[in-house]
VOGU-3710 file (C-alpha; in Angstrom, 3 decimals, decimal comma):
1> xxxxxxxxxx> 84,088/101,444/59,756  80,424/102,784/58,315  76,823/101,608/59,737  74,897/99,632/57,557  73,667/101,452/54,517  72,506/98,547/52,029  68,990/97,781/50,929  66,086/97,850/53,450  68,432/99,059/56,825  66,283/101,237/58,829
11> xxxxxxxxxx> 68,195/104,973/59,973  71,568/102,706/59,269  70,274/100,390/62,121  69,592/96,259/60,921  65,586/95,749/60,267  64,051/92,125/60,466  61,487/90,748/58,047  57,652/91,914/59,196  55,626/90,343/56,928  53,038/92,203/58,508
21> xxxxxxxxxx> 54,136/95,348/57,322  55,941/94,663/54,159  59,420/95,330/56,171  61,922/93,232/54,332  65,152/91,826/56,580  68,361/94,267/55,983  70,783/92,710/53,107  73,971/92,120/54,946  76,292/93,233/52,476  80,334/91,886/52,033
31> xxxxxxxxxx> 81,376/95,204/52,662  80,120/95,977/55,729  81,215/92,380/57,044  84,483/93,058/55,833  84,650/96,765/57,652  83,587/94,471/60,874  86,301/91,980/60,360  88,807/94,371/59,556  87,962/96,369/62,681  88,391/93,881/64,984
41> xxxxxxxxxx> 91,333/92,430/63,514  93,202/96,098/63,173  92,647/95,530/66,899  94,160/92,476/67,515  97,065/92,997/65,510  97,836/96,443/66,668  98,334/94,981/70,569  101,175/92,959/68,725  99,653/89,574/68,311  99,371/87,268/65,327
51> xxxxxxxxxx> 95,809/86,111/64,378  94,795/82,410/65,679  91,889/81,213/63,797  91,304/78,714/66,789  91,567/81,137/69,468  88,120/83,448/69,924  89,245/85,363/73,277  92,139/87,385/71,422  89,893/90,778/71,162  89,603/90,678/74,770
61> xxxxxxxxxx> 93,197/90,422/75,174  93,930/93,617/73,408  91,028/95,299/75,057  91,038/97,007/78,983  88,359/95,614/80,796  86,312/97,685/83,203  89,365/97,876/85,711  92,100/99,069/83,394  93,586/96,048/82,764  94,984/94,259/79,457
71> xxxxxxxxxx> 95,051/90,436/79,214  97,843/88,056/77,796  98,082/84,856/77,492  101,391/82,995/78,765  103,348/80,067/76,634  101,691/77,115/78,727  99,604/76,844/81,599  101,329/75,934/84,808  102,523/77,819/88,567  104,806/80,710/87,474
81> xxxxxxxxxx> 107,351/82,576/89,351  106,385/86,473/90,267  107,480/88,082/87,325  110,323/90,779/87,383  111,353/93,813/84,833  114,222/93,791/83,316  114,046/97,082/81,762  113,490/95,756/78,557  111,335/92,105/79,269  109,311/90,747/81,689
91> xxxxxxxxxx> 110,218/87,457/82,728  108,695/84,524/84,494  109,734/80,994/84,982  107,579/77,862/85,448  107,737/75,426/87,850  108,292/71,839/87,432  109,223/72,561/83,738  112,345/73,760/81,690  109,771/76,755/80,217  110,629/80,681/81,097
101> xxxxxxxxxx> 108,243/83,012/79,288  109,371/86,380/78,454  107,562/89,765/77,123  108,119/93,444/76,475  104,525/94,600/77,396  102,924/91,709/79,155  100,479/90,923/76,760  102,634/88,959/73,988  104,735/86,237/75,661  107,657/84,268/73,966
111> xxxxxxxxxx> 108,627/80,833/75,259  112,330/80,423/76,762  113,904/77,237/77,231  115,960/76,924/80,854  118,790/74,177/81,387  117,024/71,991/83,116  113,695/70,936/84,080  112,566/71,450/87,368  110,765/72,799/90,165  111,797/76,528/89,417
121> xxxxxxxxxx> 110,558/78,578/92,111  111,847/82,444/91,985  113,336/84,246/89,505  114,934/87,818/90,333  117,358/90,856/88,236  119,614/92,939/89,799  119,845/96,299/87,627  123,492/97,042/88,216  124,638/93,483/87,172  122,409/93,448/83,950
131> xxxxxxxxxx> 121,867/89,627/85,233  118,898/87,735/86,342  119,092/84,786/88,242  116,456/81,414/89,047  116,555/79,666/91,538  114,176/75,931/91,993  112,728/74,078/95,213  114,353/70,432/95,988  117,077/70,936/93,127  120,792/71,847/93,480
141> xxxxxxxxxx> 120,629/73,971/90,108  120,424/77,615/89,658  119,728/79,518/86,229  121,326/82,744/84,923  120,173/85,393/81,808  122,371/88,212/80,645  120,849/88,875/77,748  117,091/89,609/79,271  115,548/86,385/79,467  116,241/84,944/76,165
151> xxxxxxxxxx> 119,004/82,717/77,047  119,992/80,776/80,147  123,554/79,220/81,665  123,429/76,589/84,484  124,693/77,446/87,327  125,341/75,045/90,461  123,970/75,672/93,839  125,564/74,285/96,847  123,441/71,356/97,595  119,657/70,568/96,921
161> xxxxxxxxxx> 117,267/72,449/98,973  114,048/73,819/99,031  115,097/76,944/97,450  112,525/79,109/97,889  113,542/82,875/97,416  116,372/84,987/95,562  116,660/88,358/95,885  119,046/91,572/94,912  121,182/93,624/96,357  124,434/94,722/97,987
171> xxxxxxxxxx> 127,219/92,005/98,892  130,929/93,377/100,151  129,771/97,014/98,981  129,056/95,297/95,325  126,000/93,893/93,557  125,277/90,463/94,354  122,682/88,004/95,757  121,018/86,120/98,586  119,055/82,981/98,086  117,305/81,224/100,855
181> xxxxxxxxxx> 115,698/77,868/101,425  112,287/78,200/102,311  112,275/75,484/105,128  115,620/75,427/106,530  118,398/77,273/107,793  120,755/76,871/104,298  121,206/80,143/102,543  123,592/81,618/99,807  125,361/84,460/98,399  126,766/85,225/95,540
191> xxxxxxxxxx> 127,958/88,292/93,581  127,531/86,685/90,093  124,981/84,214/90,262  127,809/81,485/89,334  129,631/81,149/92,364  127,778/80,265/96,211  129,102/81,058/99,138  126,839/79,357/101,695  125,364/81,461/104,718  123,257/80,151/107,811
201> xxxxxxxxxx> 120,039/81,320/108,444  118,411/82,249/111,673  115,811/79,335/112,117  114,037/77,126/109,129  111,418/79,634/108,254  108,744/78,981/106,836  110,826/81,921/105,139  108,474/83,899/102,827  110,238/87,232/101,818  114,047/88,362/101,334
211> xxxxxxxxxx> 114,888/92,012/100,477  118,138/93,892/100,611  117,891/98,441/101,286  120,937/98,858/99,142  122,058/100,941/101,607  125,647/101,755/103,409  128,283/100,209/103,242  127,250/97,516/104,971  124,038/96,960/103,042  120,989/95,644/105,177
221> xxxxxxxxxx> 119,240/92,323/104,727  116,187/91,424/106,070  114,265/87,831/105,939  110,582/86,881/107,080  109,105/84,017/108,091  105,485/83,277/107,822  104,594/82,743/111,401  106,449/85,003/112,754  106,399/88,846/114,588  109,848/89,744/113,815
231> xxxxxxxxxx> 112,166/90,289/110,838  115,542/88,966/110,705  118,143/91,274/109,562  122,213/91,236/108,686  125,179/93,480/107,939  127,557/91,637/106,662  125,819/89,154/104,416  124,547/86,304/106,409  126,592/85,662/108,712  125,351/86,859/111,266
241> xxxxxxxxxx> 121,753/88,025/111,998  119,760/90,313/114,484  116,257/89,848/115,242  114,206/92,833/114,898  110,566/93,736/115,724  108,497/95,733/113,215  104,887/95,189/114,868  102,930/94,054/112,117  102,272/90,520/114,048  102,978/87,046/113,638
251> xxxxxxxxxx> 101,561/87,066/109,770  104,582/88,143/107,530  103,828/88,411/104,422  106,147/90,350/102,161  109,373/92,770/102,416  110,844/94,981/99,752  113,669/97,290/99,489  113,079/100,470/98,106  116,810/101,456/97,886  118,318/104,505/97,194
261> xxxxxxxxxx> 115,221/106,157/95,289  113,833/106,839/98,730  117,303/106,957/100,886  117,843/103,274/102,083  114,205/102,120/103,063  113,104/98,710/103,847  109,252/98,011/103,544  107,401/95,143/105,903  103,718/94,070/104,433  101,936/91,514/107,313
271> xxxxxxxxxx> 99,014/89,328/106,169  96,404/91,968/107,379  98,021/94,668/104,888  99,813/96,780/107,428  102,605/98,444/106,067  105,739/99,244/108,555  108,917/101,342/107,088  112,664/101,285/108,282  115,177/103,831/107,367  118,117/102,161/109,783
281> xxxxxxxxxx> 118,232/99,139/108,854  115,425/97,414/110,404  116,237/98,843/113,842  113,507/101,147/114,211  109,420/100,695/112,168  107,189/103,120/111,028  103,439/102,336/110,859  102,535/104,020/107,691  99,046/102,115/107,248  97,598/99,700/109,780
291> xxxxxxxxxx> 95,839/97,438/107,152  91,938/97,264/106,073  92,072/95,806/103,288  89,961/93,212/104,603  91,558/90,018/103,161  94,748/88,734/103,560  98,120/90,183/101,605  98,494/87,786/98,179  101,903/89,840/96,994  103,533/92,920/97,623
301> xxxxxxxxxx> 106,501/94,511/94,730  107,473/98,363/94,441  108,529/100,382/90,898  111,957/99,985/90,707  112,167/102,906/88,107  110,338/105,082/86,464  108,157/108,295/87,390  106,912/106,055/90,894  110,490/104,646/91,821  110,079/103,693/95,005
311> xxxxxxxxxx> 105,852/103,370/95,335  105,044/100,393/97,669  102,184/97,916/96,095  100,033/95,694/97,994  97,793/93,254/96,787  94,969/91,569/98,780  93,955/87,987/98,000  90,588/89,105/96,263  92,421/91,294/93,939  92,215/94,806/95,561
321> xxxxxxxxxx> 95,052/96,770/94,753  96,764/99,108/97,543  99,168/102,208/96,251  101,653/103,324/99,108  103,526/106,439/97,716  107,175/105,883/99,729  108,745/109,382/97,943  107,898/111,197/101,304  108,809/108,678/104,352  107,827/111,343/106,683
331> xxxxxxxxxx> 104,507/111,840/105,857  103,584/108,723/103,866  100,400/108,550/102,666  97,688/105,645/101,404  94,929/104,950/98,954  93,108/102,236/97,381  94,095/102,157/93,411  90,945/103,753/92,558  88,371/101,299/92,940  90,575/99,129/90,663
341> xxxxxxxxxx> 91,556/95,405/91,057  94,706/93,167/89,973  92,858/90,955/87,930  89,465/89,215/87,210  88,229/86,957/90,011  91,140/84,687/89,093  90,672/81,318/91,434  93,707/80,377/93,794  94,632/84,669/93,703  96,247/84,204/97,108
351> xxxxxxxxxx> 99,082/82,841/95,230  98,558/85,528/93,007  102,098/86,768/90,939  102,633/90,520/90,741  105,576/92,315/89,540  105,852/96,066/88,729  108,065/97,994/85,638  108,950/101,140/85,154  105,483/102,054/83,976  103,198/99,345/84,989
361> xxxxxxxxxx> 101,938/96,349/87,008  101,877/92,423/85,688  99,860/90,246/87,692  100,090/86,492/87,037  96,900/84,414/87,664  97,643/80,951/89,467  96,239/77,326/88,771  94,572/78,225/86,098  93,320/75,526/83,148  94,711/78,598/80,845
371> xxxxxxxx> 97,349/80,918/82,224  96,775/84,722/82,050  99,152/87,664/82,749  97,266/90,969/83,201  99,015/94,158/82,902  97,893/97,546/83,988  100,013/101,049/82,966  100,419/103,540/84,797
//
């Protein structure tokens, strides 16, 4: 890059004609508009993305804005699923669509093809299998990926529901999942994502979070409704349930399983942004922030790997971001993430998408006339 040293610049800066006093406009020479293009283009192509001559928002895309963040832009606009990491991809499935969208930063996307198109609601990965699995509201059909994403087997579900979650974890002392309707009392569990074994809820929900400690044996699974004070939990994988009482009212909004990074911890997130710990289970809570966020929770994930395996993230609806280190359970502490924010002002952020990776955050903007991921390292 060089500042403008043709005919008639003024100390290398651009002059305008001035009749007046004989100042002649700069000559804007082809080299220096070729430095300028090159520039920006160096920039563009550097983030990994292929030059669109009908697209004028890719520099932006490659470039943090004043929060940190980096901007992508997803296959086709639509609701997706909270992403997940894979370890190698991020991945993301649409709703109402046979399109999954994968990427290995979060700012290049590649579109997937799925089975069958539907109204794909979750999509989830279990580590230990290698496997992911997607599930879809008001469909009997389930989705599975061992190869990251890029490819996807049908897989039959036990009758059409409104599947709303699917989560990881422990089944029989083994990996495995749990899916659950989101307005009913069907669930599932399976320890390949082929075969269901169907398991009966405690109540219809609404049921807004599933999460499994990886603890034991038995492992401990918990379930959330929206308008409810308590947390459901089970030892032996659905089929039977206790009803437990974190105290983080009757505004659930998110659970998460931290796993054996921080012993076998469970993590309870109500709509206020109080955050409530178990290390038994779910028998006995820990307030380890009372909220004050002052909007309600949008989404809630934690790093499943990584240098902050096991740090809790909460995300209020307007975009501020909440860091709960969970590496010290007794003396857990809690900060705002710096003055920064998930994403821009995206509209509809209460259904806001946020996943974490080993070494970042990817935040999926909803409703949007253009769909955005934004992705923040760490």
């Amino acid at each position: 890059m060089h500042r403008i040293d043709s005919v008639d610049n003024v100390a290398s800066q651009f002059a305008g004609e001035n009749a007046l006093t004989g100042q002649n406009g700069t000559v804007v020479t082809p080299e220096w508009l070729t430095a300028v293009q090159e520039e920006i283009a160096h920039v563009i192509e550097g983030a990994g993305l292929a030059l669109v001559k009908a697209n004028n928002s890719q520099l932006v895309q490659c470039v943090p804005s004043l929060t940190g963040w980096f901007y992508g832009t997803l296959p086709a606009s639509g609701t997706w699923a909270h992403p997940v990491w894979t370890g190698t991809n991020w991945v993301t499935v649409m709703a109402n669509s046979n399109i999954a969208a994968t990427s290995p930063n979060g700012l290049v996307w590649t579109q997937r093809t799925l089975p069958a198109s539907v109204n794909w609601s979750c999509v989830t990965y279990h580590s230990g299998l290698a496997l992911l699995v997607a599930v879809a509201s008001g469909s009997s059909i389930a989705a599975t990926s061992a190869d990251n994403g890029v490819t996807w087997t049908q897989r039959a579900m036990l009758s059409s529901q409104a599947w709303a979650l699917v989560a990881p974890g422990t089944i029989d002392g083994a990996g495995g999942f749990m899916a659950a309707s989101g307005s009913s009392n069907v669930g599932a569990i399976s320890g390949d994502g082929a075969t269901w074994t169907a398991i009966t809820l405690p109540g219809t929900g609404p049921w807004v979070a599933l999460a499994c400690n990886w603890g034991g044996p038995p492992a401990t699974w918990a379930l959330a409704a929206s308008n409810a004070a308590t947390v459901q939990t089970t030892v032996n994988n659905g089929f039977a349930w206790s009803s437990r009482t974190p105290g983080m009212g009757a505004n659930a909004r998110g659970l998460v399983g931290l796993g054996s990074t921080v012993g076998t911890l469970l993590a309870a997130i109500s709509a206020s942004g109080a955050v409530l710990t178990s290390v038994d289970g779910g028998v006995t809570w820990k307030s380890v922030f009372g909220g004050g966020l002052g909007n309600e929770i949008g989404a809630c994930t934690s790093f499943a790997s990584g240098t902050l395996a096991g740090d809790l993230i909460v995300a209020a609806t307007y975009g501020l971001l909440a860091f709960v280190p969970m590496s010290d359970t007794s003396a857990v502490t809690f900060r705002l993430g710096d003055g920064q924010r998930i994403a821009p002002p995206w509209a509809g952020w209460t259904a806001g998408r946020l996943g974490a990776g080993a070494t970042g955050l990817l935040a999926i903007g909803p409703g949007l006339p253009t769909a955005l991921s934004a992705f923040r390292p760490f």
